[in-house]
Biotite code that builds the C-alpha atoms (Angstrom):
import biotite.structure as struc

atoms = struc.array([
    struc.Atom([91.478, 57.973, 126.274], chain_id="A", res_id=1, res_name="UNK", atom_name="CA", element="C"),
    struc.Atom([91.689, 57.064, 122.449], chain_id="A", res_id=2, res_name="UNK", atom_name="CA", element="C"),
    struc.Atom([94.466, 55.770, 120.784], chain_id="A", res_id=3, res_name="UNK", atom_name="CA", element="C"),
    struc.Atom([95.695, 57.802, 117.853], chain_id="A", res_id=4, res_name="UNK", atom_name="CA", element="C"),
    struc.Atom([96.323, 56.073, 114.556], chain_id="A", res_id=5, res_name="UNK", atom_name="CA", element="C"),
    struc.Atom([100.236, 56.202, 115.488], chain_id="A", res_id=6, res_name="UNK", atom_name="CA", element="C"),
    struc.Atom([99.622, 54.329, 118.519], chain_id="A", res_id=7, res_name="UNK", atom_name="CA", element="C"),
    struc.Atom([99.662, 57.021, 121.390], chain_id="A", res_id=8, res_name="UNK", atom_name="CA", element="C"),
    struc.Atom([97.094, 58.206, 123.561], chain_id="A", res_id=9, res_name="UNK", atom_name="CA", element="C"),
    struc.Atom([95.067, 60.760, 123.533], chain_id="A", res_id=10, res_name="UNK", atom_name="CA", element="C"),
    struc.Atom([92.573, 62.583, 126.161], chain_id="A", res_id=11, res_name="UNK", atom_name="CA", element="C"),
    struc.Atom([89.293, 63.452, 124.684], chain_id="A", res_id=12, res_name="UNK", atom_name="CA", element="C"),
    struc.Atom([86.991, 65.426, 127.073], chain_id="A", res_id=13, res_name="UNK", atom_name="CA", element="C"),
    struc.Atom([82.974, 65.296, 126.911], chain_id="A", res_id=14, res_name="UNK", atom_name="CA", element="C"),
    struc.Atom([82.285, 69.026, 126.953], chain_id="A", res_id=15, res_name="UNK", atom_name="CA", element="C"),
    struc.Atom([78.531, 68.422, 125.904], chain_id="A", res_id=16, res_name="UNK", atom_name="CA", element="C"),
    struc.Atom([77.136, 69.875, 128.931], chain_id="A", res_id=17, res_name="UNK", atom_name="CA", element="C"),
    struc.Atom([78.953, 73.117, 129.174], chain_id="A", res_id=18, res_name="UNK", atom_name="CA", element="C"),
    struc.Atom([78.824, 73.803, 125.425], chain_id="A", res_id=19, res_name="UNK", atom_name="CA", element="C"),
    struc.Atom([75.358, 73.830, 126.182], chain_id="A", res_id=20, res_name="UNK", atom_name="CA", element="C"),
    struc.Atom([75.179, 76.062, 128.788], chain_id="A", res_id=21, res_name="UNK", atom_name="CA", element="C"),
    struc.Atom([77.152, 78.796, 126.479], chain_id="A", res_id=22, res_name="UNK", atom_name="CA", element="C"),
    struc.Atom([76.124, 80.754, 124.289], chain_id="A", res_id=23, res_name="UNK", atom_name="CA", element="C"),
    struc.Atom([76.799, 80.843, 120.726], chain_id="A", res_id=24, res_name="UNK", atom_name="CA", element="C"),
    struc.Atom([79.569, 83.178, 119.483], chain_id="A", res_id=25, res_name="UNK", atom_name="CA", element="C"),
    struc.Atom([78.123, 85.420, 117.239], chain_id="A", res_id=26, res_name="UNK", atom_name="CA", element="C"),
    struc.Atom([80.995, 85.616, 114.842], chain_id="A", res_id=27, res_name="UNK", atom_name="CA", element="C"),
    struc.Atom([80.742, 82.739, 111.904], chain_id="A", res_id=28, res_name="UNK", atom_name="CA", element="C"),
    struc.Atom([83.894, 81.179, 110.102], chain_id="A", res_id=29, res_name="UNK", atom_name="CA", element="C"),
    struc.Atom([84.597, 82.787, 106.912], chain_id="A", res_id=30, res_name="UNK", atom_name="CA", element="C"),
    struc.Atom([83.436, 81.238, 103.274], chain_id="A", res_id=31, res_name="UNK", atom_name="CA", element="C"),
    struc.Atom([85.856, 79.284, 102.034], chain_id="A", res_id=32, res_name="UNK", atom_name="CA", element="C"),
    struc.Atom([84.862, 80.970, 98.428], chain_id="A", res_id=33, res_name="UNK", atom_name="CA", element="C"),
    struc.Atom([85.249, 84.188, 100.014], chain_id="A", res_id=34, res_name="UNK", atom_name="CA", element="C"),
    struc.Atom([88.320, 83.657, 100.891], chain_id="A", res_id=35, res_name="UNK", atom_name="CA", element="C"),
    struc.Atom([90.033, 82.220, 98.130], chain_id="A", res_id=36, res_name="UNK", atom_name="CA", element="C"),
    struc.Atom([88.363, 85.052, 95.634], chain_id="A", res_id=37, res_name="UNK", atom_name="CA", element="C"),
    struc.Atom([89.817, 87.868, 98.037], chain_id="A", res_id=38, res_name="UNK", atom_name="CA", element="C"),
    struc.Atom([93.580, 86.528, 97.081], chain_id="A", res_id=39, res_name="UNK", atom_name="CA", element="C"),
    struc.Atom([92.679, 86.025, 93.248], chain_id="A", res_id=40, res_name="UNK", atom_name="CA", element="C"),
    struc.Atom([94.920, 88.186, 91.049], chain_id="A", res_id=41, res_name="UNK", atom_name="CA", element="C"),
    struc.Atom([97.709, 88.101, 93.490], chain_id="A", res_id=42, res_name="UNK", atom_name="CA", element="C"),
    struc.Atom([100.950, 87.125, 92.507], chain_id="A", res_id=43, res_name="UNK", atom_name="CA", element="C"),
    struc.Atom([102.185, 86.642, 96.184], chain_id="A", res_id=44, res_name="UNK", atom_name="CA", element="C"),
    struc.Atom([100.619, 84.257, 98.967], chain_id="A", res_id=45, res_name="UNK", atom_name="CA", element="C"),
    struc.Atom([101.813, 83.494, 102.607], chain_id="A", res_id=46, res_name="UNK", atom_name="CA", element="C"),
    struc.Atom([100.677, 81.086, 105.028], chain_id="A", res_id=47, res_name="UNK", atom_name="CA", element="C"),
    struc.Atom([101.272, 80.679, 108.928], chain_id="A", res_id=48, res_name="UNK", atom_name="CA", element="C"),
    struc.Atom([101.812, 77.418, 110.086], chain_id="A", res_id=49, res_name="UNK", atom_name="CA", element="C"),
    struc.Atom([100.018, 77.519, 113.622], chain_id="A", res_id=50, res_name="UNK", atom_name="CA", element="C"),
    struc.Atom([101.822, 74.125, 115.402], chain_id="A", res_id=51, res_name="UNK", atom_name="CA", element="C"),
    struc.Atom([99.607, 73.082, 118.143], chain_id="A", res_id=52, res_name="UNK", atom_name="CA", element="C"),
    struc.Atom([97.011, 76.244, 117.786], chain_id="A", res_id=53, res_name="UNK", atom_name="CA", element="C"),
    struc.Atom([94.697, 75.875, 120.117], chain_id="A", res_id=54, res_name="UNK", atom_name="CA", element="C"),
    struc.Atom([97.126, 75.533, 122.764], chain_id="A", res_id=55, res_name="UNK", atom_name="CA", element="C"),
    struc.Atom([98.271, 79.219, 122.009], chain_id="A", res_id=56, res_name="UNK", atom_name="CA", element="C"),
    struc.Atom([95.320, 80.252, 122.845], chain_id="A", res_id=57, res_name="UNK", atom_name="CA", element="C"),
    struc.Atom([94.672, 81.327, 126.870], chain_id="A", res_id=58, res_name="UNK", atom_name="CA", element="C"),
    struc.Atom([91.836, 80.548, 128.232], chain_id="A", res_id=59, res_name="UNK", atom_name="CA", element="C"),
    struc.Atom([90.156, 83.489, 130.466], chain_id="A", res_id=60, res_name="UNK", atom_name="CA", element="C"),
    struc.Atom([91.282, 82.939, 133.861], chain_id="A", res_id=61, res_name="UNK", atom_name="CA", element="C"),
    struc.Atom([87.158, 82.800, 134.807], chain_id="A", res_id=62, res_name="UNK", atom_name="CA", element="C"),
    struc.Atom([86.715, 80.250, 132.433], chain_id="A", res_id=63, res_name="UNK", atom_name="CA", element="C"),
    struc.Atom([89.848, 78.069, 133.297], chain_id="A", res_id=64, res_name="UNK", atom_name="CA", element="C"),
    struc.Atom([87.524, 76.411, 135.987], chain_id="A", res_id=65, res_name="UNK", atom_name="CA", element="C"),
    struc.Atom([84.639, 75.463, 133.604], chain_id="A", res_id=66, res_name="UNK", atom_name="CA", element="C"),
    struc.Atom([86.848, 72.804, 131.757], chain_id="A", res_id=67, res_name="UNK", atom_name="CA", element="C"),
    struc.Atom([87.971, 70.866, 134.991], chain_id="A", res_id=68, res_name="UNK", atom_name="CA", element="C"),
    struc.Atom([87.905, 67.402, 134.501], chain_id="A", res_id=69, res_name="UNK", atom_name="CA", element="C"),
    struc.Atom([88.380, 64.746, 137.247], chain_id="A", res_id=70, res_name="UNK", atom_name="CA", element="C"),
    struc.Atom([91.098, 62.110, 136.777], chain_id="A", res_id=71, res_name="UNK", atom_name="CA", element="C"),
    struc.Atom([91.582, 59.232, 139.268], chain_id="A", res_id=72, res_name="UNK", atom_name="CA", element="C"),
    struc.Atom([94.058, 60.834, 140.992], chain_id="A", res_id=73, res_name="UNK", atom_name="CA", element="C"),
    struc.Atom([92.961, 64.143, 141.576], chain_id="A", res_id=74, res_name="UNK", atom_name="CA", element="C"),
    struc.Atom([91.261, 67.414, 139.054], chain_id="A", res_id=75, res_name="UNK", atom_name="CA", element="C"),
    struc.Atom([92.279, 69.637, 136.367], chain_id="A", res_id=76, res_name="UNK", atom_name="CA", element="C"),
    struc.Atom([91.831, 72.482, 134.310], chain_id="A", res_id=77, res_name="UNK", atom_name="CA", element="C"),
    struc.Atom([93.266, 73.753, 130.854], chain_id="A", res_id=78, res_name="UNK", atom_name="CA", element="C"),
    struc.Atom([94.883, 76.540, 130.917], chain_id="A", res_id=79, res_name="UNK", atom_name="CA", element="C"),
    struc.Atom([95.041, 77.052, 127.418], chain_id="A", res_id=80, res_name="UNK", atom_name="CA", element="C"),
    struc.Atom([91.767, 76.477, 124.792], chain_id="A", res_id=81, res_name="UNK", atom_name="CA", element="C"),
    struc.Atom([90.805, 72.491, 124.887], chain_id="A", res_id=82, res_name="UNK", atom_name="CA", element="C"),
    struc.Atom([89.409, 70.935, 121.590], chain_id="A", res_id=83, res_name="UNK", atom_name="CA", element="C"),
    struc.Atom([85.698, 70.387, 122.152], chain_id="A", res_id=84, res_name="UNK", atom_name="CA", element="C"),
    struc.Atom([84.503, 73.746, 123.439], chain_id="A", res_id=85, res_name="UNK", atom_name="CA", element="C"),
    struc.Atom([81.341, 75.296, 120.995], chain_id="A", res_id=86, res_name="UNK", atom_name="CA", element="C"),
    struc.Atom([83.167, 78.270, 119.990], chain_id="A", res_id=87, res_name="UNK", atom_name="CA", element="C"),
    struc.Atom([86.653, 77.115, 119.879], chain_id="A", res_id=88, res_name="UNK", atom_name="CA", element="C"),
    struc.Atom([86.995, 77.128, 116.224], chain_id="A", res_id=89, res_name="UNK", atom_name="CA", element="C"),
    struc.Atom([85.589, 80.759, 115.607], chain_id="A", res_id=90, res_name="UNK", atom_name="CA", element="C"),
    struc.Atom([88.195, 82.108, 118.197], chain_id="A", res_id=91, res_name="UNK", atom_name="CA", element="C"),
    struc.Atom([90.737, 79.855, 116.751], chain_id="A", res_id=92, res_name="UNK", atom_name="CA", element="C"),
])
């Protein structure tokens, strides 16, 4: 557990070995450059606000078992994409 700047907790995960054991995701994050000359010229421009993203995410139900992690009290899984995994920011 680490204690966010506000003063609650949060549950970090060490996902070292099993991002190792994956493979990378073939598909790299877009150029920031790119991306802001593909909306030059436009008069219009609309963001999504994605509140709690990777938690929108489901995790493949095959997968769900690879992030268990073992509490005191008994194991879990996510259900949803944890923060941590190798390629969770190029399906994000």
């Amino acid at each position: 557990m680490v204690r966010k700047p506000s003063g609650k907790w949060r549950m970090c995960i060490d996902y070292t070995d099993l991002n190792k054991a994956c493979p990378k995701d073939p598909y790299p994050l877009p150029s920031i450059d790119r991306l802001v000359d593909s909306v030059a010229g436009f008069a219009l421009l609309s963001f999504m606000e994605t509140y709690s993203g990777y938690n929108q995410i489901r995790m493949h139900p095959q997968d769900e078992e690879k992030t268990t992690f073992i509490t005191n009290d008994d194991a879990f899984c996510y259900k949803v994409m944890p923060f941590g995994l190798k390629n969770a920011g190029a399906t994000y």
